[in-house]
N, CA, C and O atoms as CSV, one atom per row, in Angstrom:
chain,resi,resn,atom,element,x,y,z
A,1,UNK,N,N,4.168,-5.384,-12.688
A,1,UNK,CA,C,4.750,-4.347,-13.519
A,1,UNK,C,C,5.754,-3.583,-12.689
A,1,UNK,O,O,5.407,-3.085,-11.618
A,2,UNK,N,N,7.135,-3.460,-13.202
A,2,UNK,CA,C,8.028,-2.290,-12.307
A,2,UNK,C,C,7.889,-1.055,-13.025
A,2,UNK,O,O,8.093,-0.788,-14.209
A,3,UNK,N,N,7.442,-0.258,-11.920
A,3,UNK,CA,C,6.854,1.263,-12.510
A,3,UNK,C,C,8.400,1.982,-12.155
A,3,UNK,O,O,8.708,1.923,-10.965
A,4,UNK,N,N,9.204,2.524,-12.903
A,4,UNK,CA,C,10.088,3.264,-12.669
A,4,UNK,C,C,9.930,5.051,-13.163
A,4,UNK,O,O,9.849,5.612,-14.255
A,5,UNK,N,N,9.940,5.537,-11.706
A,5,UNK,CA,C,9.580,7.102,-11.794
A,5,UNK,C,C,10.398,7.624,-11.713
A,5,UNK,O,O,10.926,7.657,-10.602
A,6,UNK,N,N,10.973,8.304,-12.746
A,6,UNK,CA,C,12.685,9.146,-12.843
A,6,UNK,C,C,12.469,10.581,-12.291
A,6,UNK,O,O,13.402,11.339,-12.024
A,7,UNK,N,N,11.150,10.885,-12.143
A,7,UNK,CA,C,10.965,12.305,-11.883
A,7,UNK,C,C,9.844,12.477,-10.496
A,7,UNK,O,O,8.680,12.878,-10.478
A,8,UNK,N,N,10.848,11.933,-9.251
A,8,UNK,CA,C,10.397,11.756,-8.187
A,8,UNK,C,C,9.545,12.909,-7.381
A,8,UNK,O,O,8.564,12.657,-6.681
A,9,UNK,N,N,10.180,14.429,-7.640
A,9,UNK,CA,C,10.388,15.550,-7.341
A,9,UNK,C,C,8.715,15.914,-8.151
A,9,UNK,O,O,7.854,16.522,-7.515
A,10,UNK,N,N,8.512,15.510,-9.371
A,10,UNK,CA,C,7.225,16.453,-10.272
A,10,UNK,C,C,6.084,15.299,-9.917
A,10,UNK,O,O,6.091,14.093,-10.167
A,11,UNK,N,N,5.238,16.009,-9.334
A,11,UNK,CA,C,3.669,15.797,-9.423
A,11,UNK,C,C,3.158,15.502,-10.760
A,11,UNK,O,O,2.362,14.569,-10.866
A,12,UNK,N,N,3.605,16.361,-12.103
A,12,UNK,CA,C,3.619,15.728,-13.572
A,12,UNK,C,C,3.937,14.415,-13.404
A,12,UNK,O,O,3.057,13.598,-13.674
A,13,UNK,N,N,5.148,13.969,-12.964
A,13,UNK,CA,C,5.634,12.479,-13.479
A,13,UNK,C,C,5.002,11.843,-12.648
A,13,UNK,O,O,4.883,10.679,-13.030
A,14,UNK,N,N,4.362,12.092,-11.349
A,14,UNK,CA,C,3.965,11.115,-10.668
A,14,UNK,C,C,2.497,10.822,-11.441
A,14,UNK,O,O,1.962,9.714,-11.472
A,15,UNK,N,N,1.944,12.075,-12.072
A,15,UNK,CA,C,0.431,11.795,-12.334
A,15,UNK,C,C,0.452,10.926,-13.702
A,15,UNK,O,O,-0.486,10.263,-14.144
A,16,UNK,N,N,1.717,11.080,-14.257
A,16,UNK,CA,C,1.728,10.606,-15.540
A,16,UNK,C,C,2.154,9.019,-15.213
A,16,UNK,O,O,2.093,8.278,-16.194
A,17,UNK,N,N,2.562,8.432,-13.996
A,17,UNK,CA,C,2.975,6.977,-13.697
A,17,UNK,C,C,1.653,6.257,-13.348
A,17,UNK,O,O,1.439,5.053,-13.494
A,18,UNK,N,N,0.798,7.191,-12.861
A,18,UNK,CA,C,-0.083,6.906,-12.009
A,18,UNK,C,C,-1.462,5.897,-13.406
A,18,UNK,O,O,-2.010,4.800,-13.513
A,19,UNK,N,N,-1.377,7.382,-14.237
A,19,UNK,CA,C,-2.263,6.861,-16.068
A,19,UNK,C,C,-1.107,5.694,-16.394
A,19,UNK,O,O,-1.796,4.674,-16.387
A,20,UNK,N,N,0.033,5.346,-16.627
A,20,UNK,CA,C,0.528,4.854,-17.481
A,20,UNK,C,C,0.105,3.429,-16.155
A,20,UNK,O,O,-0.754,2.592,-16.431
A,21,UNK,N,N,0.765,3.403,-14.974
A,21,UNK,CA,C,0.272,2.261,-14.296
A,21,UNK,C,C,-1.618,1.553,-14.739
A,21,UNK,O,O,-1.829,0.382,-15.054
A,22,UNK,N,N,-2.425,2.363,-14.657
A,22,UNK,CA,C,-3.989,2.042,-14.958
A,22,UNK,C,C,-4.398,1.222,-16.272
A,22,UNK,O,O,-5.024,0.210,-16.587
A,23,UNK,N,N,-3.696,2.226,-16.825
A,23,UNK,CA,C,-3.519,1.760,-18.801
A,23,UNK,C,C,-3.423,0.413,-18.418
A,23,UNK,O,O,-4.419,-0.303,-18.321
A,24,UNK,N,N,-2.232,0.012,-18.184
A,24,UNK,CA,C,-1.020,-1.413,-17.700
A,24,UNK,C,C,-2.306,-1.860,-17.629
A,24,UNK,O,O,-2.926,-2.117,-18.662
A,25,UNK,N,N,-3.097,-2.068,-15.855
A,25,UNK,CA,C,-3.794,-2.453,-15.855
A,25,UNK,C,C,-4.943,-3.177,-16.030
A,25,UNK,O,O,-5.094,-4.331,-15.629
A,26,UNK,N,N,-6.234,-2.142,-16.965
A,26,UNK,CA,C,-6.909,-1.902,-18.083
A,26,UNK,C,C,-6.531,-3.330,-18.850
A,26,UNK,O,O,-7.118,-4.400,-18.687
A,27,UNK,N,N,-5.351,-3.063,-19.768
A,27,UNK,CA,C,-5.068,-3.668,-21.050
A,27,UNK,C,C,-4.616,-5.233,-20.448
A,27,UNK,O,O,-4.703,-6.159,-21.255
A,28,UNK,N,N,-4.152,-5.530,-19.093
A,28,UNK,CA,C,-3.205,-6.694,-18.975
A,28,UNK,C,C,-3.986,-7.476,-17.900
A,28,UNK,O,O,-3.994,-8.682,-18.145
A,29,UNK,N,N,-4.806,-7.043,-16.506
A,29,UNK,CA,C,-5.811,-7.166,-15.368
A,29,UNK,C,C,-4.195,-7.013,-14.453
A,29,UNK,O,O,-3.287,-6.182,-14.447
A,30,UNK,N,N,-4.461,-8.269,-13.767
A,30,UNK,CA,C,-3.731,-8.428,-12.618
A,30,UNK,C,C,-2.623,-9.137,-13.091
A,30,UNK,O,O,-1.562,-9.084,-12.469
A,31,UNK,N,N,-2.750,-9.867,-14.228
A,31,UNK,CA,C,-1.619,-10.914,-14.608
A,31,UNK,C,C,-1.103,-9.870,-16.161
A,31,UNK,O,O,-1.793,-9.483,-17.104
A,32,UNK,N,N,0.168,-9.707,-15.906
A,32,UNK,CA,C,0.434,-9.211,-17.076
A,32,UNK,C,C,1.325,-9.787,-17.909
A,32,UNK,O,O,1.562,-10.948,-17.574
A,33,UNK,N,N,1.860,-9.454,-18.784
A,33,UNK,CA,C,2.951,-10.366,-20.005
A,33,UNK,C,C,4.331,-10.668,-19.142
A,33,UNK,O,O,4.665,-9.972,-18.183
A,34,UNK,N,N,4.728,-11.268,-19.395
A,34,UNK,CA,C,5.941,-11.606,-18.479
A,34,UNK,C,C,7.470,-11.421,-19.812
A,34,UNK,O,O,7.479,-11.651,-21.021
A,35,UNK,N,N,8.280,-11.058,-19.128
A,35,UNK,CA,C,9.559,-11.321,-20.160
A,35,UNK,C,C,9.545,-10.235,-21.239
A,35,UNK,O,O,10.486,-10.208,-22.032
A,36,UNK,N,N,8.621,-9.395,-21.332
A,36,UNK,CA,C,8.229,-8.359,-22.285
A,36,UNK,C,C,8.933,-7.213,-21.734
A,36,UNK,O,O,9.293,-7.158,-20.558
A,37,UNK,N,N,9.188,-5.998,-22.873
A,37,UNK,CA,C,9.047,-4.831,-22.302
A,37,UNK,C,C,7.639,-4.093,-22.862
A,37,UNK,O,O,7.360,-4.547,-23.972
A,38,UNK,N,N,6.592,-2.991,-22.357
A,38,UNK,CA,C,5.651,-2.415,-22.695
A,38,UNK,C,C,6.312,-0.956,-22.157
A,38,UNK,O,O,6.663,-0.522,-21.060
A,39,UNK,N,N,6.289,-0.485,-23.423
A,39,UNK,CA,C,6.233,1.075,-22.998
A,39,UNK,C,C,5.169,1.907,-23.375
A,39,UNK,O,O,4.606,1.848,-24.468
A,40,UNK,N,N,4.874,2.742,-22.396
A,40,UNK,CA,C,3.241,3.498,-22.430
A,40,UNK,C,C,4.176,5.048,-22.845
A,40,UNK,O,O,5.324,5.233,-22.442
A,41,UNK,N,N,3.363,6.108,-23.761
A,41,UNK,CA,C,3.268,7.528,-23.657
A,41,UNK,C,C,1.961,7.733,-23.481
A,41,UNK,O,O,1.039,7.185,-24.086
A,42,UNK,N,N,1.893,8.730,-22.433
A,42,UNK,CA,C,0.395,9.301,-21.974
A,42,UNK,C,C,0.170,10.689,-21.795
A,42,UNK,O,O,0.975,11.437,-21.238
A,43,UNK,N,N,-0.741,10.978,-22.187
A,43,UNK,CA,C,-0.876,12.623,-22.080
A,43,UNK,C,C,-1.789,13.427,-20.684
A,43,UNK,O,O,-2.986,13.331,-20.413
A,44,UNK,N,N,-0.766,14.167,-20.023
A,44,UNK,CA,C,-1.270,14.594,-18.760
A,44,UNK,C,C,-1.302,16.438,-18.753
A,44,UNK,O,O,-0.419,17.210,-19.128
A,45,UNK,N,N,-2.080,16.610,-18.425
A,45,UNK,CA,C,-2.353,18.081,-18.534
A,45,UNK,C,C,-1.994,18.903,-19.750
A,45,UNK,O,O,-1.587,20.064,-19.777
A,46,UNK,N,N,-2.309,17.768,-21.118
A,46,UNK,CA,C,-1.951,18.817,-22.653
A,46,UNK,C,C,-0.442,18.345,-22.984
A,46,UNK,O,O,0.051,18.415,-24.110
A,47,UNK,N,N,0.270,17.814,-21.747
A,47,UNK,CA,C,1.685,17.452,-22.182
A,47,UNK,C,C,1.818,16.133,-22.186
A,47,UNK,O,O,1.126,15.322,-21.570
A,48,UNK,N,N,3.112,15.840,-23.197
A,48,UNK,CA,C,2.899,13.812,-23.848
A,48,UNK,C,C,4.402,13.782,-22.964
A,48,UNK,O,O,5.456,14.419,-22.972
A,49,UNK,N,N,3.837,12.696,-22.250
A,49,UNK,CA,C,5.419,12.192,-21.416
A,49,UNK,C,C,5.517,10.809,-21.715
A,49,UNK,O,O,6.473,10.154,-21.302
């Protein structure tokens, strides 16, 4: 999976890459879809990023 974090600077975006990476995880193991795009929204401290 390429995790791209636009918001290098916020501890928010990092915590919110961190759930959206696990999710990935979770749902796909180690081998995930290839050729796809998957986009995750996840909710971190009450806020949806």
């Amino acid at each position: 999976m390429r995790l791209i974090n636009r918001s290098k600077q916020s501890p928010l975006g990092r915590r919110a890459c961190d759930v959206a990476l696990a999710a990935h995880h979770e749902k796909f193991g180690d081998y995930g879809r290839q050729k796809h795009v998957t986009n995750y929204t996840v909710v971190v401290d009450g806020v949806k990023v």
